[in-house]
Structure formats: C-alpha cells, structure tokens
C-alpha positions in Angstrom: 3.1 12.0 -25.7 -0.5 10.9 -26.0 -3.2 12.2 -23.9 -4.7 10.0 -21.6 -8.6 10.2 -20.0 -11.2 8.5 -18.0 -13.3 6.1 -19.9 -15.2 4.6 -16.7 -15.4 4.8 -13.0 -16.5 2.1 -10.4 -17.3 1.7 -7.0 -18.1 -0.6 -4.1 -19.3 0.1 -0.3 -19.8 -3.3 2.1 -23.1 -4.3 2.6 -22.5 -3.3 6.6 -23.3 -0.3 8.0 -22.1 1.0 11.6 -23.6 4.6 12.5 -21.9 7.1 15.0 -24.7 5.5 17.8 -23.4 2.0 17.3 -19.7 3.3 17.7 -20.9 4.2 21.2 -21.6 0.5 22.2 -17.8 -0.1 21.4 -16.3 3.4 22.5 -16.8 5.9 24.6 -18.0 8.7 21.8 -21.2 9.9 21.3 -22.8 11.4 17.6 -22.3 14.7 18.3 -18.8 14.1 19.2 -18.1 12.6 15.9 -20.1 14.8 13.9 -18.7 17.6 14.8 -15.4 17.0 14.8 -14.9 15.2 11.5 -18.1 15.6 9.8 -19.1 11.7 9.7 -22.2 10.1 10.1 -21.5 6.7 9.1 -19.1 3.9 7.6 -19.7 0.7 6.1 -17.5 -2.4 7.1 -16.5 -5.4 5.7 -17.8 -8.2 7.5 -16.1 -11.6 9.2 -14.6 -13.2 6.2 -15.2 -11.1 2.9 -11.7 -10.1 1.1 -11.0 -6.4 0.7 -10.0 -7.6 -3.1 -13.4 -8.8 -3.3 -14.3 -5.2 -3.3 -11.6 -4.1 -5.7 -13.0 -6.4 -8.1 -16.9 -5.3 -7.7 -15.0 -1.7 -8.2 -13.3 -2.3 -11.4 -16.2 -4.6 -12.7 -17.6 -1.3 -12.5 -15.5 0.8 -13.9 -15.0 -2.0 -17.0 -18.8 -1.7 -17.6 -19.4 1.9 -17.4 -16.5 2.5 -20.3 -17.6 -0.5 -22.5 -14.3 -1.8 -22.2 -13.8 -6.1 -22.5 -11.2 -7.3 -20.0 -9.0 -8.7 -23.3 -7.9 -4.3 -23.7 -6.4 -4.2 -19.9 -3.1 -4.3 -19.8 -2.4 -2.7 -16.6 -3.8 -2.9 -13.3 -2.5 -0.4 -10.5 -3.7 -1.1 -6.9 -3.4 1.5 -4.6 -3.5 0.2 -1.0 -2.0 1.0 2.9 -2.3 -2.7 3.6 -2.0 -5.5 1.5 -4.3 -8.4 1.1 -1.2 -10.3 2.6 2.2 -9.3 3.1 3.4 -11.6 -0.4 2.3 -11.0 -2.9 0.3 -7.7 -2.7 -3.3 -6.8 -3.7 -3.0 -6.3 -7.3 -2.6 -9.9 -8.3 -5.7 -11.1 -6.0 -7.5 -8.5 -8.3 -6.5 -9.6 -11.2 -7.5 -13.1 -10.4 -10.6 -12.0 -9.3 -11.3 -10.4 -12.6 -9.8 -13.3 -14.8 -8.0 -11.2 -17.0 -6.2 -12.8 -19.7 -3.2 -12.4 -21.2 -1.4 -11.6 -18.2 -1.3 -8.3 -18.0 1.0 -6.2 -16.3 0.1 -5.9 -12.4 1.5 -4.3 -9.4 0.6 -2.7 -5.7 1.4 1.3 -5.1 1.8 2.3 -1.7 1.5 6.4 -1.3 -0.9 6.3 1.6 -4.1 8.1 1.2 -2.7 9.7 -1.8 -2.5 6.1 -3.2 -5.3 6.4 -6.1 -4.1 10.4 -7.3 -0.5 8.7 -7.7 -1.5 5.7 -9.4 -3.6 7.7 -11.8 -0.6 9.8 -12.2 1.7 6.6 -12.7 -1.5 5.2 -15.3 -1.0 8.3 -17.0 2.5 8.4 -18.0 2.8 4.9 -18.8 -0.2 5.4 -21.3 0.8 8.2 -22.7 4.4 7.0 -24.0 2.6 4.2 -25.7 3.7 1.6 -23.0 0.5 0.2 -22.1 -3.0 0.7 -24.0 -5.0 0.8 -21.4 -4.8 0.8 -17.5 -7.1 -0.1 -14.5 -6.8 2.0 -11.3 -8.2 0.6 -7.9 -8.5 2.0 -4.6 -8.9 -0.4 -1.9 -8.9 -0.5 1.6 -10.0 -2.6 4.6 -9.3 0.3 8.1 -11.7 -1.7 9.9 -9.4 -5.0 9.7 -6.2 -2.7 11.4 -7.5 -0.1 13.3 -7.6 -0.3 17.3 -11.6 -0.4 18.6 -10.6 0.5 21.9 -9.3 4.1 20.6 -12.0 6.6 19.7 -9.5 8.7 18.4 -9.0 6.5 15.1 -11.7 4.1 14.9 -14.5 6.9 14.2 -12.9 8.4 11.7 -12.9 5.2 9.2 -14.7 3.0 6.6 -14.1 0.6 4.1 -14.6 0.5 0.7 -13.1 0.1 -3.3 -13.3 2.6 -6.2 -11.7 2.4 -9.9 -10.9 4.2 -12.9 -10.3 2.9 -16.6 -7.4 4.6 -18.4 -7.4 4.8 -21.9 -5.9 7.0 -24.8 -7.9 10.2 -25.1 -8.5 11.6 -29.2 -10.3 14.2 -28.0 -9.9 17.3 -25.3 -11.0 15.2 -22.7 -7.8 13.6 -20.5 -5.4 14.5 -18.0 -4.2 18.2 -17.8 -1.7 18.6 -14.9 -0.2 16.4 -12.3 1.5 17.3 -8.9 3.5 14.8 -6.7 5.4 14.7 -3.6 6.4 13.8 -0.3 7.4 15.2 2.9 9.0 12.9 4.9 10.1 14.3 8.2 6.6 13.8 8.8 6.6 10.0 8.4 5.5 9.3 11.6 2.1 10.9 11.2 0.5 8.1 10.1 1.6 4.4 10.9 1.3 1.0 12.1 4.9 0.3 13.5 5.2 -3.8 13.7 4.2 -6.4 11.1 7.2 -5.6 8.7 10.5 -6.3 8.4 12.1 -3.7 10.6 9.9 -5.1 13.2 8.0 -8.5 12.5 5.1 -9.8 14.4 5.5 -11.2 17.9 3.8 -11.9 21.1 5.8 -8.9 22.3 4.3 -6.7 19.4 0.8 -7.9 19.9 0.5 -7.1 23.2 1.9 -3.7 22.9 -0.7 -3.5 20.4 1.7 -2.5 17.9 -0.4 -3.8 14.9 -3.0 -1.2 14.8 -2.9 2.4 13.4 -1.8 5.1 15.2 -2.4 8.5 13.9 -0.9 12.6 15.0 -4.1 14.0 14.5 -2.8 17.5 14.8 0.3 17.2 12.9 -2.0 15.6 10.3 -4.3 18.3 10.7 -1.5 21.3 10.2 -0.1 19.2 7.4 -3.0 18.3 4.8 -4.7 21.5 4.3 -1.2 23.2 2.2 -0.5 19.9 1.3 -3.4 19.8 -1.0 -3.7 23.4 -1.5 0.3 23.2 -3.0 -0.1 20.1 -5.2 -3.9 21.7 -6.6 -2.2 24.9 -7.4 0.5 23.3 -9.3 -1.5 20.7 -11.0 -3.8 23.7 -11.9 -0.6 25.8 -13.3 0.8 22.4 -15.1 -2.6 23.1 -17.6 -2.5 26.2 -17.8 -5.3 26.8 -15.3 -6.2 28.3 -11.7 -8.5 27.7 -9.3 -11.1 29.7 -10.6 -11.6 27.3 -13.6 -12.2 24.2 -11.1 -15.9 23.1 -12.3 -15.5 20.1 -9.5 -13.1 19.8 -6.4 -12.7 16.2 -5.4 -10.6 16.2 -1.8 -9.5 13.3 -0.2 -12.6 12.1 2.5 -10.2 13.2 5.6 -12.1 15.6 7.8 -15.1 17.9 7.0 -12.7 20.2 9.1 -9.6 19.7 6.1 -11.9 19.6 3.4 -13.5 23.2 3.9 -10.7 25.2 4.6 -9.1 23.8 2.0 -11.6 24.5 -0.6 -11.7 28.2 0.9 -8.0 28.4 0.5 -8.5 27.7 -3.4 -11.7 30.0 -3.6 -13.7 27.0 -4.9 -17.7 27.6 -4.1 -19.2 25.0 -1.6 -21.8 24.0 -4.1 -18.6 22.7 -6.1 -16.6 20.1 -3.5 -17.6 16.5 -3.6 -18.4 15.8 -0.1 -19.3 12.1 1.3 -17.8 11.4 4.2 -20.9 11.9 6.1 -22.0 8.7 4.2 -18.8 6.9 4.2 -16.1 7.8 6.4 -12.5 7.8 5.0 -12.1 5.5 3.0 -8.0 6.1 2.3 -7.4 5.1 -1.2 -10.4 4.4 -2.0 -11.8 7.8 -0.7 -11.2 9.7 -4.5 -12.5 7.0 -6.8 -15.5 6.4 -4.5 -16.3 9.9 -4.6 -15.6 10.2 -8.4 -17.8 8.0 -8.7 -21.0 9.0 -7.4 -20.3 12.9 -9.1 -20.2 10.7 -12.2 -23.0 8.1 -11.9 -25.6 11.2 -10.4 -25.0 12.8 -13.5 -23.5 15.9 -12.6 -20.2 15.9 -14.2 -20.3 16.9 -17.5 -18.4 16.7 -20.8 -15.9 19.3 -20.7 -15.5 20.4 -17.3 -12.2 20.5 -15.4 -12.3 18.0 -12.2 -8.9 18.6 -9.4 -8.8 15.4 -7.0 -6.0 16.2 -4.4 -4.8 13.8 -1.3 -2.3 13.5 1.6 -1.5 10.3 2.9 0.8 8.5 5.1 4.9 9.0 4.3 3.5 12.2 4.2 2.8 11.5 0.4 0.5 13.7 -1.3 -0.6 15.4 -4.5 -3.1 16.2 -7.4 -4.4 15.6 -10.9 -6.3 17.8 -12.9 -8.7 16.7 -15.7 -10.5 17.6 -18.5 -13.6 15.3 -18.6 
C-alpha cells in the first residue's frame, strides 16, 4: 500500500459578510446571544445568483496552485456536500466543468454530513494508495444560507458558506496519512435533516408550506453526541499510527460550536494554543468547515514539515470520524 499526503490546500469565503448585528434585523437574536452560545461573530454568504460550485472551483484552483500540480495529473475529484448543486447530477461534475479538467477523470458526490471532507479524504486515501488513481482532489462545499429557515434563530446563526480543498498525491517521504477512523450512528439520524425534497417525500405545495425544505437541527442531542463522537474517532485514528494525543502538534475540529470544540480538545489533553479555531470569522461551514480551516493553519505558516495534524467531524446520519497526518 502506498502512502498518500497533502500536496496543496485551497480555500474560498463569499465576498458577503453578515455579522451577529445584521442577524438581528432578520431575527430576534442579539450579539451576545450568539457569541456566547456558539462562539460566532460572523458568516459570509453567497449572494442572489452565484453557484456554490463556483466556490468549489476557486477552492481547488487553490489547492492546484499551492501543490504545483497541472490539472492533466487529476484523476479524481471527491465532492463532499449536504446539498447538491441540483438533485441530478450532483456537485462533483459542476466542479469538474468548472475546472475543465481533461481526460475525464473519475468524479463523484460523498454525502457524510459535516463529516463529509474527513471521509472523503479517507476515501482519497485508499483509492491512492492501492495504485487506483494517481492523484485525487477533495472539495468541501456548501451553500447553508440557500436551505436554512431565516425565521428560526435557532439554525440560521449558527451558519456560513464557503469551499475548501485538498490535493492528494503519492507521498515518498514520511509525510502522508497515518490513521483513519470512520463511522456512523444511526439511531441518531434525525438529528440533523431536511425532511422533504427527496424521494421519500418530493416537493409540494403541501411541503412548502409546512416549511419542510429547510434544516431542522436537535441542538442538544447534537450537543451530547459530537463531543465522544470526535473524541472516539481521534483516539482511534491516533492509535491506528501508533500515536496518542499527546503527540497532536495541531487539532483541527469541525467549526460546530466553540462550546463542542473546547471540551473536546480538553477531553484529548490538547493545549488551547494548539486547536484551529475560526468560527468566530466564519461560522460552520459543514464540509467545508476542515479544509477551510486547514487552510488558513497552512497558508499563515504555522504548520510545519513534520508535525502530526488530527482533523475530526460529526455530521448529519450521525456520520463522523478522523484522520491523522503526518505533514
């Protein structure tokens, strides 16, 4: 089996910004309210009539650029997304057309909720390192703002849009991926959801006026759930390499909560000054939340050659897990 690393990361935020005191022309919230309780300051949003593939590709133009890698050495492309750029076909293709990649590489959409970009790096991974594919492009993408419901302050605070990408490519050296945790608990599928728009129950005037097309969210259950959740996949990521927590140089969390992030990290004994935080900035950006955050460690400079990196998510299903690298 070959080892498999990291040879660029990418990024893109909309233009748009809406802070905690514009959310209180729409909602009944205040700053505090939302500060507090989730640790956000501020989102960026798509605006009326950009694609949310638009930003995948900005992403993985990104990502392409910072490893020095020509589109004619992609083979794969992985997009990890809750909702689709259109029910048929999915996201991935709208990428690839948006990056003109030739040769007609390999392309398909991942659904694992948040925890979309930490399995699709996982799936990347494997299919690289038994010589299937050369090289593989992982995007994060997601568009909250176009499905959540502006009349409940109880999701539409807690959200942003926004793309991220990673280029995957055969590691010769010690950099690559160590360990890799996946799995899914689903008596807690409900958690997270938008109930109508699919096939079990399709769109009608019925389900639009029950506002059935918007996400709905368990905020405690979710809250119960993601902090072992995170804390089991890390530890057996971690265990997978022949590692523990105390060797995490960098703890990448899904953007949830401020409230999930920090007891998780306390769980795991990693150091404050060590855990990627930027929701404050941008909001949770679902699948997109990791690579966005990835990122930024990367293109300020402090992640450095040889240190071990743990990105861990929960998403909707529930679906969650980690990956451990060397970098």
């Amino acid at each position: 089996m070959l080892k498999v690393k990291i040879a660029g990361t990418g990024a893109f935020l909309p233009e748009r910004c809406l802070t905690n005191d514009d959310l209180t022309q729409l909602v009944e919230t205040s700053d505090e309210w939302i500060r507090t309780r989730t640790g956000i300051r501020k989102r960026h949003l798509l605006s009326e009539g950009q694609s949310p593939a638009e930003m995948g590709v900005a992403a993985a133009r990104a990502a392409l650029a910072a490893a020095g890698i020509d589109h004619p050495q992609v083979d794969l492309l992985i997009a990890a997304t809750n909702v689709s750029e259109q029910p048929i076909p999915g996201t991935a293709p709208h990428i690839a057309s948006g990056l003109e990649l030739p040769g007609e590489p390999a392309f398909f959409d991942i659904k694992a909720g948040c925890a979309g970009f930490v399995y699709g790096l996982a799936l990347a991974s494997g299919c690289l390192a038994t010589g299937m594919f050369q090289s593989a492009l992982v995007v994060g993408v997601e568009a909250p703002s176009r499905f959540l419901d502006w009349q409940d302050r109880r999701t539409c605070v807690l959200f942003g849009d926004g793309a991220g990408a990673a280029l995957v490519v055969p590691s010769d050296g010690e950099a690559g991926v160590l360990g890799v945790s996946l799995h899914g608990d689903a008596t807690n599928l409900r958690l997270l959801r938008i109930e109508a728009g699919g096939v079990g129950l399709p769109a009608s005037e019925a389900t639009v006026r029950e506002r059935l097309h918007f996400l709905k969210m368990d905020g405690k259950g979710l809250f119960r759930a993601a902090v072992p959740m995170m804390e089991r996949a890390t530890r057996e990521a971690l265990a997978q390499a022949g590692l523990t927590p105390k060797d995490i140089d960098w703890l990448i969390p899904h953007q949830a909560n401020l409230r999930i992030i920090r007891p998780l990290a306390a769980r795991l004994g990693v150091p404050e000054e060590r855990v990627v935080v930027n929701i404050d900035r941008v909001a949770n950006t679902s699948t997109a939340s990791i690579p966005i955050a990835l990122d930024e460690l990367v293109r300020t400079g402090k992640l450095k050659e040889g240190q071990i990196v743990a990105l861990t998510a929960f998403g909707a299903g529930v679906a969650y897990g980690a990956v451990i690298l060397r970098w």
